[in-house]
N, CA, C and O atoms as a Maestro MAE file, in Angstrom:
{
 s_m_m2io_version
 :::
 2.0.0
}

f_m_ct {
 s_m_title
 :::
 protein
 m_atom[292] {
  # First column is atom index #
  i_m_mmod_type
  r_m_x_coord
  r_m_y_coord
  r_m_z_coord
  i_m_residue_number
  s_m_chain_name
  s_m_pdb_residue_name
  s_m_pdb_atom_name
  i_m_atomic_number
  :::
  1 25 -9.403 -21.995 2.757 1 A "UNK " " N  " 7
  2 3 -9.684 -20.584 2.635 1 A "UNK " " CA " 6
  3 2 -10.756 -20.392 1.575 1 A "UNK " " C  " 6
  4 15 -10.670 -20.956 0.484 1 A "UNK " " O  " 8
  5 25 -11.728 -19.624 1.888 2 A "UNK " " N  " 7
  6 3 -12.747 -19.474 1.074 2 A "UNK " " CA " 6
  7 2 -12.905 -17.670 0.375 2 A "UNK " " C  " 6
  8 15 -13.292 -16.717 1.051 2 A "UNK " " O  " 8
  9 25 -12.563 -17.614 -0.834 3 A "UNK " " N  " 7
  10 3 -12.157 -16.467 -1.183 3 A "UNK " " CA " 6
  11 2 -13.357 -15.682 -2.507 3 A "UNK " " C  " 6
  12 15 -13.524 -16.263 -3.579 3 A "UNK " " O  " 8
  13 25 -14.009 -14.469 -2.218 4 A "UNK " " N  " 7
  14 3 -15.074 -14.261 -3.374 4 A "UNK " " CA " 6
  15 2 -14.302 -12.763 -4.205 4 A "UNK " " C  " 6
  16 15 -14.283 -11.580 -3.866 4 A "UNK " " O  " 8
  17 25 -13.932 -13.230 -4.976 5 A "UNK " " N  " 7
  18 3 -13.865 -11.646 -6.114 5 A "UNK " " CA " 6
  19 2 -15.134 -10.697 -6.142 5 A "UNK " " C  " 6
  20 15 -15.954 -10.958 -7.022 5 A "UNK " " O  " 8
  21 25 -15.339 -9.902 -5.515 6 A "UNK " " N  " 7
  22 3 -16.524 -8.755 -5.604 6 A "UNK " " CA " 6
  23 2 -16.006 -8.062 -6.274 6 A "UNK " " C  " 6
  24 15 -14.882 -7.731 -5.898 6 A "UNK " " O  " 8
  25 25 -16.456 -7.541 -7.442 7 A "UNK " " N  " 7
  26 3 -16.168 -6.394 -8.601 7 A "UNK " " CA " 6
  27 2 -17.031 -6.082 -9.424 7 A "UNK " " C  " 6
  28 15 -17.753 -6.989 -9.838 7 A "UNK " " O  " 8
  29 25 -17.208 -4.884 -9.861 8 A "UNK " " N  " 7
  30 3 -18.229 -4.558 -11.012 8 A "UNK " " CA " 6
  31 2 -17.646 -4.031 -11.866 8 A "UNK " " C  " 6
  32 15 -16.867 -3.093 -11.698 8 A "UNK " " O  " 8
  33 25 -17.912 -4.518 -12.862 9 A "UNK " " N  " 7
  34 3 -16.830 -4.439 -14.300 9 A "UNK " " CA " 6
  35 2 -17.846 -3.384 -15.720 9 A "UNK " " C  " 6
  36 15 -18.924 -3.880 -16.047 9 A "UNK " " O  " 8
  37 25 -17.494 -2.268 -16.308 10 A "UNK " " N  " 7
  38 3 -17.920 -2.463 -17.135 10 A "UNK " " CA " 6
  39 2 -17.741 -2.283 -18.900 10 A "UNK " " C  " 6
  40 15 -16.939 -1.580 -19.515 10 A "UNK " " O  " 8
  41 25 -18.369 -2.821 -19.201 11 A "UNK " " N  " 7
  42 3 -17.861 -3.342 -20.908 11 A "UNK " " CA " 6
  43 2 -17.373 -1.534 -21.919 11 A "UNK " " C  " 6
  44 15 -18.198 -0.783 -22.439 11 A "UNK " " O  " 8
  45 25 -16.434 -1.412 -21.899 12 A "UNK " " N  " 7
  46 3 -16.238 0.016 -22.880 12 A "UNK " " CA " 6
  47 2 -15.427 -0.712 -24.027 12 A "UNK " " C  " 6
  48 15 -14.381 -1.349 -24.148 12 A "UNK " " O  " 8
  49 25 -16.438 -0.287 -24.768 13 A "UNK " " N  " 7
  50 3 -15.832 -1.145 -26.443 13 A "UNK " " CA " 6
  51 2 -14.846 -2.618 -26.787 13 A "UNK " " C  " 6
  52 15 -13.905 -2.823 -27.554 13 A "UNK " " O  " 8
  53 25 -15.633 -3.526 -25.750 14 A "UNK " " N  " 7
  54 3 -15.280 -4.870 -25.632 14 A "UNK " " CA " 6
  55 2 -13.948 -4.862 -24.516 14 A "UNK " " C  " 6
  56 15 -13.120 -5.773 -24.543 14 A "UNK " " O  " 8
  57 25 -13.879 -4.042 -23.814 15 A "UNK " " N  " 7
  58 3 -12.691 -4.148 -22.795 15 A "UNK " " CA " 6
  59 2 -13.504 -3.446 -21.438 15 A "UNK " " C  " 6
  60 15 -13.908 -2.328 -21.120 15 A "UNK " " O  " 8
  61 25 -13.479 -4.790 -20.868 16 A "UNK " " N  " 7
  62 3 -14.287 -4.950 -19.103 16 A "UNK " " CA " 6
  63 2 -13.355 -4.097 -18.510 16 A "UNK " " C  " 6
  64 15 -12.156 -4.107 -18.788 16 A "UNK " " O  " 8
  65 25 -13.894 -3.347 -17.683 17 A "UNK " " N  " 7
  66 3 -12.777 -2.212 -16.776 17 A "UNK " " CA " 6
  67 2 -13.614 -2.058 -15.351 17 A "UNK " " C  " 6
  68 15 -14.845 -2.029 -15.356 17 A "UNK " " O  " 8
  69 25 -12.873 -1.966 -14.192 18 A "UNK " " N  " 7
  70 3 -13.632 -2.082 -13.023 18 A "UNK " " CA " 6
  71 2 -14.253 -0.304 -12.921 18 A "UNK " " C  " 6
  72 15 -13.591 0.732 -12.990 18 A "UNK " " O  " 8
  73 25 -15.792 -0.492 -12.730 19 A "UNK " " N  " 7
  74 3 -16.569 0.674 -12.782 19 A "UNK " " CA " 6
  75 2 -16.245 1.531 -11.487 19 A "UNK " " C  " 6
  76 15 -16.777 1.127 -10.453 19 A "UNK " " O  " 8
  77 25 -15.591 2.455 -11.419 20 A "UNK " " N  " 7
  78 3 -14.856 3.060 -10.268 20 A "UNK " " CA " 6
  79 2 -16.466 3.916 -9.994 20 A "UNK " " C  " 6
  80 15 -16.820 3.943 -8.815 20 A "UNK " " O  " 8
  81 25 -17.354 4.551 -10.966 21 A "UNK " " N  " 7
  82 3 -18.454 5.170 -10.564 21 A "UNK " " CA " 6
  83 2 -19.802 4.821 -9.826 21 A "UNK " " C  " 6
  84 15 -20.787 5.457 -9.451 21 A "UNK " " O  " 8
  85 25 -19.228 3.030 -9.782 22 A "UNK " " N  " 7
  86 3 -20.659 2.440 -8.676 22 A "UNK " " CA " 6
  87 2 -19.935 1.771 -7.684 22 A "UNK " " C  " 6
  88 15 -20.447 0.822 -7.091 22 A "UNK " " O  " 8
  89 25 -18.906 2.123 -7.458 23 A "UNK " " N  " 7
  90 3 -17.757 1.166 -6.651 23 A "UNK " " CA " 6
  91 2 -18.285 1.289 -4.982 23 A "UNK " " C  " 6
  92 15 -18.106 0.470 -4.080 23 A "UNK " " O  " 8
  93 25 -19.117 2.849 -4.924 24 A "UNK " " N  " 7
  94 3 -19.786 3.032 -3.586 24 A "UNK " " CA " 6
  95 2 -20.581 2.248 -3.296 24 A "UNK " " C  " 6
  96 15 -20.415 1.735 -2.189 24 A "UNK " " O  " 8
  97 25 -21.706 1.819 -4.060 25 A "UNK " " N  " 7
  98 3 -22.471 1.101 -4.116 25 A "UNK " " CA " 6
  99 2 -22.167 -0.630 -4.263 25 A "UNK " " C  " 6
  100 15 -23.023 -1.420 -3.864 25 A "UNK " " O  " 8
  101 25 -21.350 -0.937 -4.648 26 A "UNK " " N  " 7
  102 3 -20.713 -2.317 -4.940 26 A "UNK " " CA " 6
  103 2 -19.958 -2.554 -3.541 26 A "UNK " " C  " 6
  104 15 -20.023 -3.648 -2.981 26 A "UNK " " O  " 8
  105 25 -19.185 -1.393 -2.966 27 A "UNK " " N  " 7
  106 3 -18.618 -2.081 -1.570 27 A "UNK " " CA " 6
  107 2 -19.260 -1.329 -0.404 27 A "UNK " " C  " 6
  108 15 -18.774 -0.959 0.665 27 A "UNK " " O  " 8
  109 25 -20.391 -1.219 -0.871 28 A "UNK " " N  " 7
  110 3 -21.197 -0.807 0.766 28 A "UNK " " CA " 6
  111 2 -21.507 -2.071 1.179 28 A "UNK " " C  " 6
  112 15 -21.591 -3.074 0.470 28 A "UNK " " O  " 8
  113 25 -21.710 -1.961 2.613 29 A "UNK " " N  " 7
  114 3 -22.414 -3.177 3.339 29 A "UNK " " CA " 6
  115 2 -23.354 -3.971 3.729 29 A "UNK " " C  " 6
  116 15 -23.427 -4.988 4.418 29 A "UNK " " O  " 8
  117 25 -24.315 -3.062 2.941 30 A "UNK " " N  " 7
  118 3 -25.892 -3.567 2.598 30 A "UNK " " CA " 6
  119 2 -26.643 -3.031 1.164 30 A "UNK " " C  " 6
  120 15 -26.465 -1.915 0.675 30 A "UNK " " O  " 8
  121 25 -27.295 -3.815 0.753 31 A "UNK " " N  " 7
  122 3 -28.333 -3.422 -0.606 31 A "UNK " " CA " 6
  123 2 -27.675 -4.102 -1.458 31 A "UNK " " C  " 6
  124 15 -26.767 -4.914 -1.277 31 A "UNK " " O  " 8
  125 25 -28.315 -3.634 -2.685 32 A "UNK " " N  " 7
  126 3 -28.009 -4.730 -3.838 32 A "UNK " " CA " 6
  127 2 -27.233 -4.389 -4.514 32 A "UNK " " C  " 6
  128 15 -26.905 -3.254 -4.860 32 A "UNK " " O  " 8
  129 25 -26.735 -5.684 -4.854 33 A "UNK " " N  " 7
  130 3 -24.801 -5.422 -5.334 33 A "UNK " " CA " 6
  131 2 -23.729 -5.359 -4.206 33 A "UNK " " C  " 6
  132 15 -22.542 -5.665 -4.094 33 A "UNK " " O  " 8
  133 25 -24.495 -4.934 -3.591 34 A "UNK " " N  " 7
  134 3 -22.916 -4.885 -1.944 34 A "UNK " " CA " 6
  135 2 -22.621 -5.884 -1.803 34 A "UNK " " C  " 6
  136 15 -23.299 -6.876 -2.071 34 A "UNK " " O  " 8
  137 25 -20.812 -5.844 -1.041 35 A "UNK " " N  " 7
  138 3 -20.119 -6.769 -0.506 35 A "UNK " " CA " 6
  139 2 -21.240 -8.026 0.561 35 A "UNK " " C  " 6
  140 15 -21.201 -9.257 0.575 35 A "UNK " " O  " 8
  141 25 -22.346 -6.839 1.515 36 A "UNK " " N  " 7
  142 3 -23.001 -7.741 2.620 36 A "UNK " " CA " 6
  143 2 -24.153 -8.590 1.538 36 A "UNK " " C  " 6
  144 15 -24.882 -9.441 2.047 36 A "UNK " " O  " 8
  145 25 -24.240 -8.339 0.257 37 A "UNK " " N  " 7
  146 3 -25.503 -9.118 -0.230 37 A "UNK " " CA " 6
  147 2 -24.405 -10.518 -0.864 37 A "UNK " " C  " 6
  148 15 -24.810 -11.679 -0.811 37 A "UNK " " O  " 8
  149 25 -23.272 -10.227 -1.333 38 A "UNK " " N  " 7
  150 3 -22.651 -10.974 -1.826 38 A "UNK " " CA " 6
  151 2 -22.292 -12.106 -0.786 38 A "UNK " " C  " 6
  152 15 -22.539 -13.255 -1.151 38 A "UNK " " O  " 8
  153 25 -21.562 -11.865 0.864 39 A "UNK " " N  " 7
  154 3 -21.775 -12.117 1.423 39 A "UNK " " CA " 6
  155 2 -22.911 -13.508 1.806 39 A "UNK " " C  " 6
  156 15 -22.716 -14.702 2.030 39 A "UNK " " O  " 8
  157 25 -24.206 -12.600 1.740 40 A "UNK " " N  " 7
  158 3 -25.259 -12.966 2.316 40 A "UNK " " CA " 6
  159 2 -25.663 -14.335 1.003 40 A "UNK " " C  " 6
  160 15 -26.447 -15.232 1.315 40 A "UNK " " O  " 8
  161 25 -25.086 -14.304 -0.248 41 A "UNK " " N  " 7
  162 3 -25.438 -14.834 -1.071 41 A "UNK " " CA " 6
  163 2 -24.229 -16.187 -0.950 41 A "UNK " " C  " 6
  164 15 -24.607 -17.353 -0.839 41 A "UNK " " O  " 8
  165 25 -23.505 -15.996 -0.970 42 A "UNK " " N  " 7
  166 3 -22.270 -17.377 -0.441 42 A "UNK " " CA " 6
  167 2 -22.643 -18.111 0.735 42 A "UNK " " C  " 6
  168 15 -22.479 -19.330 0.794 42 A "UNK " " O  " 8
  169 25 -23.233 -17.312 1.859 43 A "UNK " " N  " 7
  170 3 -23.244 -18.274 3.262 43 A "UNK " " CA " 6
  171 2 -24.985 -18.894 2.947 43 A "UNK " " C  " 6
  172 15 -25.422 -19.930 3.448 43 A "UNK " " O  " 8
  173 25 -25.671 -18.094 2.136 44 A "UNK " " N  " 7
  174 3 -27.015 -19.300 1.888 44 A "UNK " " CA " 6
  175 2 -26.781 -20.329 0.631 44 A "UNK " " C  " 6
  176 15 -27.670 -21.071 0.211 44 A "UNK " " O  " 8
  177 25 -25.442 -20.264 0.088 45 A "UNK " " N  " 7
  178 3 -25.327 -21.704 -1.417 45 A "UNK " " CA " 6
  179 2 -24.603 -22.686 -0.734 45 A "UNK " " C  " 6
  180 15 -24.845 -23.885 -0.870 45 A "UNK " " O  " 8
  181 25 -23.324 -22.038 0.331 46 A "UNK " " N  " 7
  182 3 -22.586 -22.964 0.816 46 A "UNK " " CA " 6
  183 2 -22.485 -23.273 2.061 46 A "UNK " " C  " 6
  184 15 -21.597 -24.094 2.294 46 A "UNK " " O  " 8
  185 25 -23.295 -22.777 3.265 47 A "UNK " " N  " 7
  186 3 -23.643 -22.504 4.485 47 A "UNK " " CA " 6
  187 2 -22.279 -22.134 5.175 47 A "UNK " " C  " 6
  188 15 -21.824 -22.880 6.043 47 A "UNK " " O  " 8
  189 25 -21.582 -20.914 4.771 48 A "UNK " " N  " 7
  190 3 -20.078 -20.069 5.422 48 A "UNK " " CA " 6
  191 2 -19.907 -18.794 4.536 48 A "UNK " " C  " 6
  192 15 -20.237 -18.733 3.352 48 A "UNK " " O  " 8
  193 25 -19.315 -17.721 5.307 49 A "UNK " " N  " 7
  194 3 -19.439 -16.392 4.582 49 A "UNK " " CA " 6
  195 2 -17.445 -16.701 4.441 49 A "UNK " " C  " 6
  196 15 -16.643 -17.118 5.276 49 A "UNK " " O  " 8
  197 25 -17.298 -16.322 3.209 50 A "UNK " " N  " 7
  198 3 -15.940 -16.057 3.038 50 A "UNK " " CA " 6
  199 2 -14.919 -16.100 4.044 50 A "UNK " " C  " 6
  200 15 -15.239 -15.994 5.228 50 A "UNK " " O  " 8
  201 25 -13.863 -16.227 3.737 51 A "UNK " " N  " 7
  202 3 -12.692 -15.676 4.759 51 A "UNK " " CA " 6
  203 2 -11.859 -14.006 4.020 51 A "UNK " " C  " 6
  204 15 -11.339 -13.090 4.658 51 A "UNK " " O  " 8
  205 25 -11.988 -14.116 2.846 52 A "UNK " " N  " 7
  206 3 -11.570 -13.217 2.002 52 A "UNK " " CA " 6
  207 2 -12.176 -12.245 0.905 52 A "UNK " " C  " 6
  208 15 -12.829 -12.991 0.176 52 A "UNK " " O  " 8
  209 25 -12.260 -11.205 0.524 53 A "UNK " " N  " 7
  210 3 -13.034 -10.756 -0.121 53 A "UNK " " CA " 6
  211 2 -12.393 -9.620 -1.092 53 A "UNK " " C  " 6
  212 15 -11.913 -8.606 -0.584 53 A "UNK " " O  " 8
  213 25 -12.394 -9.758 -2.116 54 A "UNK " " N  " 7
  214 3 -11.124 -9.182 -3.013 54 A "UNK " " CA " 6
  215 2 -12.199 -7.895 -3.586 54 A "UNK " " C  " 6
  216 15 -13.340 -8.137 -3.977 54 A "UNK " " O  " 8
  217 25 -11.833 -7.048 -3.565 55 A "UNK " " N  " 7
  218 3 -12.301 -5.688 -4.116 55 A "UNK " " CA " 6
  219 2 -11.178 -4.911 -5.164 55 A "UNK " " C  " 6
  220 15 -9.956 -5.053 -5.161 55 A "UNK " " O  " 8
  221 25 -11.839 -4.222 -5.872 56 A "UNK " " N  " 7
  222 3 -11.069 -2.730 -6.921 56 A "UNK " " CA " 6
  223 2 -10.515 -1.961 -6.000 56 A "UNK " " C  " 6
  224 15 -9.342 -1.727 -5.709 56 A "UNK " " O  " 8
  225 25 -12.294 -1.333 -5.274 57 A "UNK " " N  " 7
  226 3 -11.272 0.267 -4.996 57 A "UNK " " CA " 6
  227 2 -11.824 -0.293 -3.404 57 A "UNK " " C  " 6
  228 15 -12.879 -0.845 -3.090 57 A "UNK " " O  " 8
  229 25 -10.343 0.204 -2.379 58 A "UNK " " N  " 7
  230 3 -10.915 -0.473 -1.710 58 A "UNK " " CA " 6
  231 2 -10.775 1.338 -0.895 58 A "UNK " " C  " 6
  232 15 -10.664 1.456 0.325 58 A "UNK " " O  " 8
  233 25 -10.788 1.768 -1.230 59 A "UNK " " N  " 7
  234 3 -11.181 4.029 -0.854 59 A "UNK " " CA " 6
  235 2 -12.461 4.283 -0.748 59 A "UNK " " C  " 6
  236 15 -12.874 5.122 0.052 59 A "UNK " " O  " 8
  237 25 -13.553 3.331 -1.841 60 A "UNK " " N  " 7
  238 3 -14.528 3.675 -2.072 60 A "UNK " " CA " 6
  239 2 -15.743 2.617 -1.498 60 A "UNK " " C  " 6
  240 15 -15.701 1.389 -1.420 60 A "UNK " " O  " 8
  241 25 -16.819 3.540 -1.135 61 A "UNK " " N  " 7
  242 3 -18.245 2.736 -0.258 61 A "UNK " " CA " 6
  243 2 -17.555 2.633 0.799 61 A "UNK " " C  " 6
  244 15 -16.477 3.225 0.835 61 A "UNK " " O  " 8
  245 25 -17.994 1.855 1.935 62 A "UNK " " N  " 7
  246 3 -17.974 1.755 3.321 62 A "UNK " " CA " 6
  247 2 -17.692 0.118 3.410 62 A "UNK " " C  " 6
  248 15 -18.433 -0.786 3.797 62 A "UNK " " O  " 8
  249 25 -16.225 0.089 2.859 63 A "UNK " " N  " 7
  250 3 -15.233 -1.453 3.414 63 A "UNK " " CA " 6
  251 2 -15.243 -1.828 4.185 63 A "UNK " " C  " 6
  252 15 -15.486 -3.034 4.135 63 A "UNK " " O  " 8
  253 25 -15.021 -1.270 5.510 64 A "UNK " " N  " 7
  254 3 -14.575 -1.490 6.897 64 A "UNK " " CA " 6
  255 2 -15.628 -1.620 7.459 64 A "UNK " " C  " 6
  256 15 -15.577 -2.429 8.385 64 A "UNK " " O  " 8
  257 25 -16.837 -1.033 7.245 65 A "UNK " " N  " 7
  258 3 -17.951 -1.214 7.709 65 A "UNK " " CA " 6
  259 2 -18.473 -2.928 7.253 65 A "UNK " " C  " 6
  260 15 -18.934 -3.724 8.071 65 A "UNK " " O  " 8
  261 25 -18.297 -3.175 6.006 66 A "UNK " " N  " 7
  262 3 -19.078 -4.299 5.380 66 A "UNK " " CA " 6
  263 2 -17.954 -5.238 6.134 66 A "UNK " " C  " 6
  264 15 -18.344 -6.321 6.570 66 A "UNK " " O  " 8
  265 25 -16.769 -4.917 6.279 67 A "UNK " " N  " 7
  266 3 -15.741 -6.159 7.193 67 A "UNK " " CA " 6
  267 2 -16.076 -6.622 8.557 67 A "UNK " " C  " 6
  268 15 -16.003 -7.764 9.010 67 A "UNK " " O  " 8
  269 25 -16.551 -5.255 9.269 68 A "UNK " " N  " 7
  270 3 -16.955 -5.657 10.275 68 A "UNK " " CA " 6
  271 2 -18.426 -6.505 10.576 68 A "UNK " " C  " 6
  272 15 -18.610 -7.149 11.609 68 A "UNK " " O  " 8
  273 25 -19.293 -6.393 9.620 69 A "UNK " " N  " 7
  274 3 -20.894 -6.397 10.095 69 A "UNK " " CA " 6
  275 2 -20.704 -8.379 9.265 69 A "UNK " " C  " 6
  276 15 -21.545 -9.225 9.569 69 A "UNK " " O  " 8
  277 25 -19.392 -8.766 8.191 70 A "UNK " " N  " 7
  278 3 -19.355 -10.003 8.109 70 A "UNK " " CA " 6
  279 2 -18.157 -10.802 8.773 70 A "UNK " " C  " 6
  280 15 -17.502 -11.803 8.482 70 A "UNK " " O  " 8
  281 25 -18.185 -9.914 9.767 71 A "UNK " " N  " 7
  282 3 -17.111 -10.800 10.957 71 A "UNK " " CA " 6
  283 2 -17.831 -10.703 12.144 71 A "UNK " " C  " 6
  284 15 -17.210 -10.832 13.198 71 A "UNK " " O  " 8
  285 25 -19.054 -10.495 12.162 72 A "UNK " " N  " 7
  286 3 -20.178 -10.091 13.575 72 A "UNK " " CA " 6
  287 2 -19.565 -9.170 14.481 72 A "UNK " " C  " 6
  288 15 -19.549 -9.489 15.670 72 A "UNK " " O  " 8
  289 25 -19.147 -8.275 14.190 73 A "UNK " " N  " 7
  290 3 -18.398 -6.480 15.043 73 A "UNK " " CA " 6
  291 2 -19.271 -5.797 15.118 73 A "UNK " " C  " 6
  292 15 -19.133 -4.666 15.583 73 A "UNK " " O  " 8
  :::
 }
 m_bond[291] {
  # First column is bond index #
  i_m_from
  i_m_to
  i_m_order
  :::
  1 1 2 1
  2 2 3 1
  3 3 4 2
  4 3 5 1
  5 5 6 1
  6 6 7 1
  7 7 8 2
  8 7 9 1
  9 9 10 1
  10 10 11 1
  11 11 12 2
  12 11 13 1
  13 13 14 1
  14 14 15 1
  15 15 16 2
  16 15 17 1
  17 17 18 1
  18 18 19 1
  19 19 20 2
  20 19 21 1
  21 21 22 1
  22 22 23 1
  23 23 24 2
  24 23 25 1
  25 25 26 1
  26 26 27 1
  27 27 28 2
  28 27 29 1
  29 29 30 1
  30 30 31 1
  31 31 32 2
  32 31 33 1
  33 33 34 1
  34 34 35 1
  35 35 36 2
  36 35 37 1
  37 37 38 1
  38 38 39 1
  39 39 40 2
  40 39 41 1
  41 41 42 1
  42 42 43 1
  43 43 44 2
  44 43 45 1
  45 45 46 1
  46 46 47 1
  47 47 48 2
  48 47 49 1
  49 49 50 1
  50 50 51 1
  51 51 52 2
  52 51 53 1
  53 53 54 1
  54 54 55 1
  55 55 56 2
  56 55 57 1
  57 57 58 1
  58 58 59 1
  59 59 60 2
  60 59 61 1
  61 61 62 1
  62 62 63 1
  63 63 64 2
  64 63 65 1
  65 65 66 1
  66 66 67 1
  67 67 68 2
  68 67 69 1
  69 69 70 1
  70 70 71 1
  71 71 72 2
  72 71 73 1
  73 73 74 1
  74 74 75 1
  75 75 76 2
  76 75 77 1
  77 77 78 1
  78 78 79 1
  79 79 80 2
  80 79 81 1
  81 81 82 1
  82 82 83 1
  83 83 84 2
  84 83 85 1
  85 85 86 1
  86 86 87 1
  87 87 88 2
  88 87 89 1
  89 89 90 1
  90 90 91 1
  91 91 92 2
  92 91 93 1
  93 93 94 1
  94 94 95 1
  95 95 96 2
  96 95 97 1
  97 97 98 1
  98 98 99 1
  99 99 100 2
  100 99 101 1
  101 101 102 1
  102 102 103 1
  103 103 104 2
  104 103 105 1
  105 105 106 1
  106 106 107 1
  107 107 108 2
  108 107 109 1
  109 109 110 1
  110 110 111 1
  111 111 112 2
  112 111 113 1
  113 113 114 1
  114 114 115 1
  115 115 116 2
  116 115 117 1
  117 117 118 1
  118 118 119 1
  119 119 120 2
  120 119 121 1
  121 121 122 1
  122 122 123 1
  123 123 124 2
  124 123 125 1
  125 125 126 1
  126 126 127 1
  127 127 128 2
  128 127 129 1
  129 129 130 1
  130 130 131 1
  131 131 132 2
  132 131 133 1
  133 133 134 1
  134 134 135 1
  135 135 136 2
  136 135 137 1
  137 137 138 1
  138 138 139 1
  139 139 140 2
  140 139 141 1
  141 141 142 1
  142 142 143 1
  143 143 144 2
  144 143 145 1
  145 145 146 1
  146 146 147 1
  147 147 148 2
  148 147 149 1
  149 149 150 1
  150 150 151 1
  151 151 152 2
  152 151 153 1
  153 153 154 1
  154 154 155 1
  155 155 156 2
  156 155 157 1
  157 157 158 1
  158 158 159 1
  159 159 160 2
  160 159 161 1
  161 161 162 1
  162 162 163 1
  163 163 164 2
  164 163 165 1
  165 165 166 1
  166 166 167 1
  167 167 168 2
  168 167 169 1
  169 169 170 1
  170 170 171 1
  171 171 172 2
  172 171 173 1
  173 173 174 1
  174 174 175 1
  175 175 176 2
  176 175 177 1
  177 177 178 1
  178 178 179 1
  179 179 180 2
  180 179 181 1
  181 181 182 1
  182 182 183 1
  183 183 184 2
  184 183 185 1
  185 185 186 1
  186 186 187 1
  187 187 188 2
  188 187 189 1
  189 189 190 1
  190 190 191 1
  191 191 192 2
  192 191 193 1
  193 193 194 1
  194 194 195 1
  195 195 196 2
  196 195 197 1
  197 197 198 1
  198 198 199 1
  199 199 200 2
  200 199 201 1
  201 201 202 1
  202 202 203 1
  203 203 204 2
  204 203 205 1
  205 205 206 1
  206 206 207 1
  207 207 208 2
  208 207 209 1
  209 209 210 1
  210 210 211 1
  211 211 212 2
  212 211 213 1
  213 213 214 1
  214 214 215 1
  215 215 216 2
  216 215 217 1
  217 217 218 1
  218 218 219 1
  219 219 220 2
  220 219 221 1
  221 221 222 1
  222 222 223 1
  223 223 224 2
  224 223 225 1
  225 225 226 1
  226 226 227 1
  227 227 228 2
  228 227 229 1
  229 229 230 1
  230 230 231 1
  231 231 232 2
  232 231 233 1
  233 233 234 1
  234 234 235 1
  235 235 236 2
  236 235 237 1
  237 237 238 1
  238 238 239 1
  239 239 240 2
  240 239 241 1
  241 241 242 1
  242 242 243 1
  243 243 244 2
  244 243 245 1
  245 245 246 1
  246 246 247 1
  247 247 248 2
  248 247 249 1
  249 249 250 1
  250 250 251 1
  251 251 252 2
  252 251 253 1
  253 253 254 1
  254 254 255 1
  255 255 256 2
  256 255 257 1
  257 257 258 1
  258 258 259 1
  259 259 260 2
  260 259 261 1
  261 261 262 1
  262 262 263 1
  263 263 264 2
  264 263 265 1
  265 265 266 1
  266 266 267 1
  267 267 268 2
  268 267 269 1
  269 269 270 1
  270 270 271 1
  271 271 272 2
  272 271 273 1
  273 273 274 1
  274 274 275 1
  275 275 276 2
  276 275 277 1
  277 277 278 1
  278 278 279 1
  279 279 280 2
  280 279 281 1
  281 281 282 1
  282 282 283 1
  283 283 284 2
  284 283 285 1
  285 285 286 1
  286 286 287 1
  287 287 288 2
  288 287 289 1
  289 289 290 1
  290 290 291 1
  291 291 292 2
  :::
 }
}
């Protein structure tokens, strides 16, 4: 099983907290920072896109979309 933590964390007075305000942007399915670049960045180091993909918020950006477009749907 090949599993990637996608999260964007950020630093408030030395305590990392997952940034719920770019979380749209972090689990959309294309552009930079998205699940599909993260994606796109695992299957060109190790030639295979995940089986798993662990997110914060999973309410926020377009999940289901980025699930489908890295399962070829």
């Amino acid at each position: 099983m090949y599993l990637v933590n996608h999260t964007l964390n950020v630093n408030v007075f030395g305590i990392f907290l997952p940034d719920r305000f770019k979380a749209g942007r972090t689990n959309a399915a294309v552009g930079q920072g998205s699940i599909g670049a993260q994606v796109d960045l695992c299957n060109s180091i190790y030639h295979r896109k995940p089986n798993v993909v662990l997110l914060d918020f999973i309410t926020e950006g377009d999940v289901l979309k980025a699930e489908r477009t890295m399962n070829g749907l």
